[in-house]
C-alpha positions in Angstrom: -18.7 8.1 -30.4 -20.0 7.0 -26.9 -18.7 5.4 -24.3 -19.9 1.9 -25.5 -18.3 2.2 -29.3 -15.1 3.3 -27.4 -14.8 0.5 -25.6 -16.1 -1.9 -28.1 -13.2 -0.3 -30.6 -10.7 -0.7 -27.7 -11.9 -5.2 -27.1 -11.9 -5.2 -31.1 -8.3 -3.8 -31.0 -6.9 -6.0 -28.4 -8.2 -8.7 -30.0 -6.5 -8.5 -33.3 -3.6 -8.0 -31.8 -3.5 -11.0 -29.5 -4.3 -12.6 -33.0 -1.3 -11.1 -34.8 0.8 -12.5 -31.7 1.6 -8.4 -31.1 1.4 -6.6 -27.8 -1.7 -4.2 -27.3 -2.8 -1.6 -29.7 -2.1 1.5 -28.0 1.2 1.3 -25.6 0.9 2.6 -22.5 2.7 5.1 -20.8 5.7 4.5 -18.4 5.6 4.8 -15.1 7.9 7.7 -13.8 11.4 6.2 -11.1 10.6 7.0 -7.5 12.9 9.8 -6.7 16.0 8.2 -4.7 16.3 9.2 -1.3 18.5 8.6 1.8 17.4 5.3 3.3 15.4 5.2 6.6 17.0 5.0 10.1 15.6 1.6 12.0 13.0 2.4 14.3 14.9 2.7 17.6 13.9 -0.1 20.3 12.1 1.2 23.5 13.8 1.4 26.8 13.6 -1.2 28.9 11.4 0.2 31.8 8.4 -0.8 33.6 7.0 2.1 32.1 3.6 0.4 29.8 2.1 2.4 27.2 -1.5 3.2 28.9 -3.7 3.9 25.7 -7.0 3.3 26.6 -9.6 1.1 24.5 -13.4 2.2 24.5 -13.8 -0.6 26.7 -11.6 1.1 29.1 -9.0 -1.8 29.1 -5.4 -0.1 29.1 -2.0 -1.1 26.8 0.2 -3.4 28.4 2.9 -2.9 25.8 6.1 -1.0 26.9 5.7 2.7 26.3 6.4 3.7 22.8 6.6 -0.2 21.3 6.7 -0.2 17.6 4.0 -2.9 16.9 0.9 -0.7 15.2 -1.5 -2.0 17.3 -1.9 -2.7 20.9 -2.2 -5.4 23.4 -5.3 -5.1 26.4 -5.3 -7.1 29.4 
């Protein structure tokens, strides 16, 4: 059987079933629970110091966020 008659097989199937009024042909597998773990800490706010971040842009424009800020990306002046 190719690829094709596989596929036809699988539309032919789906659609007597939507005209039966079942669910699909062939159920599908369940997904498997996410392992529970410990929840997250918060990220912790930066210290209030003059210190700025300093990553450079290719431009070579620095950061002007406080060092270590949280936000992912970064603010040039």
């Amino acid at each position: 059987m190719s690829k094709m008659d596989g596929l036809r097989a699988m539309r032919e199937a789906r659609y007597e079933a939507a005209r039966k009024g079942t669910t699909a042909a062939t159920p599908r597998p369940k997904a498997a629970a996410p392992a529970k773990s410990k929840p997250e800490k918060a990220p912790v706010a930066p210290e209030a110091t003059d210190e700025l971040c300093g990553h450079k842009a290719i431009s070579g424009r620095t950061c002007t966020r406080e060092k270590g800020h949280a936000a992912k990306s970064h603010r040039y002046a």
